[in-house]
C-alpha positions in Angstrom: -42.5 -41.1 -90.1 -43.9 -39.2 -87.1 -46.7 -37.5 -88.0 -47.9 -35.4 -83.9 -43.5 -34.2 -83.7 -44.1 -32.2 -80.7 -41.8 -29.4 -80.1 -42.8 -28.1 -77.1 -45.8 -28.1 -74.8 -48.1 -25.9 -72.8 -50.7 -26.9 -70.1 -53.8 -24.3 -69.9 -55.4 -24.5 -66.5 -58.5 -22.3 -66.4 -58.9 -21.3 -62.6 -61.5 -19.7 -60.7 -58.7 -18.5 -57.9 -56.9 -17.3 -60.5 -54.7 -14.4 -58.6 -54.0 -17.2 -55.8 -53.0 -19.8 -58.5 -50.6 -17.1 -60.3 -48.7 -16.4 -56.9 -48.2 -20.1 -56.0 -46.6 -20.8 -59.6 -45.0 -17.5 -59.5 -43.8 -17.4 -55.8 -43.9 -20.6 -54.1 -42.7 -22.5 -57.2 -40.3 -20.2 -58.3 -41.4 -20.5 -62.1 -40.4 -17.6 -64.8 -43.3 -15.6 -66.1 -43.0 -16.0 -70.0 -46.0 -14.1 -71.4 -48.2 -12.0 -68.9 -51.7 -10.3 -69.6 -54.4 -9.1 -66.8 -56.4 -12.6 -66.9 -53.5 -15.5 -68.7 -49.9 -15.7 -67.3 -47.9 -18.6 -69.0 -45.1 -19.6 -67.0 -42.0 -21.0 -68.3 -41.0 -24.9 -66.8 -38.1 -25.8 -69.3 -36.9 -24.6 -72.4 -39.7 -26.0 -74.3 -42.5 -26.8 -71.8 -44.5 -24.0 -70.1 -47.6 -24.1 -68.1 -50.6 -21.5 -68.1 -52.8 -20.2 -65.0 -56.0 -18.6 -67.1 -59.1 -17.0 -64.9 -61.8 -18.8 -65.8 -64.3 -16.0 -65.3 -62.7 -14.2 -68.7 -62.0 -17.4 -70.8 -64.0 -19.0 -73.1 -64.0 -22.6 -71.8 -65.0 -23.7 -68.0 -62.4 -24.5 -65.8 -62.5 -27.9 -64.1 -61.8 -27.1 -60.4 -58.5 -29.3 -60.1 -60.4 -32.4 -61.3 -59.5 -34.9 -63.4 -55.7 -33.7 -63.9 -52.1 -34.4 -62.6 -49.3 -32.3 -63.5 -46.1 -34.6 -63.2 -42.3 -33.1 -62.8 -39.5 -34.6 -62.3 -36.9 -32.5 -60.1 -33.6 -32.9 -58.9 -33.9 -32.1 -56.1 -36.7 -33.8 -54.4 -35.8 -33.5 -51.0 -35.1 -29.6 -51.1 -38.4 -29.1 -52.6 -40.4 -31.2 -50.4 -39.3 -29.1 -47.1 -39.8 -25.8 -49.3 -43.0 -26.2 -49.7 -43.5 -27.5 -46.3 -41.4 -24.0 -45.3 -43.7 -22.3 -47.5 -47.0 -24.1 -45.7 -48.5 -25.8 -48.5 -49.9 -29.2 -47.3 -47.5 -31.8 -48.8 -47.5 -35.7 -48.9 -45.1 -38.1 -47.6 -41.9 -39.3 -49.8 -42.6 -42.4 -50.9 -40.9 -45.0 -53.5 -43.7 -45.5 -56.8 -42.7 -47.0 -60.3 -38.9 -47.0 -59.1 -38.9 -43.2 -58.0 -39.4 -41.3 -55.3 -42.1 -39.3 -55.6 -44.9 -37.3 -53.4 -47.8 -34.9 -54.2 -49.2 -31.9 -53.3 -51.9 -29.0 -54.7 -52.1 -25.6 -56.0 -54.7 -23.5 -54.7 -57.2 -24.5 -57.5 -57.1 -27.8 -56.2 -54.9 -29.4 -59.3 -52.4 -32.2 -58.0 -48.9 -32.2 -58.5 -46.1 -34.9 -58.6 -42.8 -33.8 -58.0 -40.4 -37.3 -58.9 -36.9 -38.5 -58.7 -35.1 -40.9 -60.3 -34.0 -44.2 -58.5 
């Protein structure tokens, strides 16, 4: 018996460059707004998994200033994003083969990292 059945999952990132933050998920990484108020946009990542951008100046707990944390996505098409973000002039690290993927990393403007990875 599994007791912790997760059915879906939500990431809160509390930001201090909140409106910044917002536009990268919203229009660098393409990502559906699900729910929307003036200080919390959750953004929709696949049916079930959705990730938040809060401003930390209005929410109850202190952001960590990209700290500590690693969002990890795997993509399809690793390639086509890497050179998207370069296109869109985020600073972006080299493709390179980890843990039988390819994978490489980048950051949102709160300083969080990100893995975008590819199967074999």
């Amino acid at each position: 018996m599994t007791i912790f059945n997760v059915r879906a999952t939500n990431t809160i990132l509390y930001c201090r460059n909140w409106q910044a933050t917002v536009r990268f998920y919203r229009e660098v990484l393409g990502l559906a707004v699900h729910h929307a108020l003036d200080w919390f946009v959750e953004f929709q990542v696949t049916p079930d998994s959705f990730i938040s951008v809060a401003d930390a100046a209005r929410a109850t707990i202190a952001g960590a200033q990209g700290q500590g944390l690693t969002l990890a996505w795997q993509v399809d098409e690793l390639d086509a994003l890497h050179r998207h973000l370069m296109e869109a002039g985020v600073a972006v690290g080299p493709i390179h083969s980890r843990w039988g993927a390819r994978v490489f990393y980048f950051h949102d403007p709160e300083g969080h990292r990100l893995e975008a990875w590819s199967g074999k």
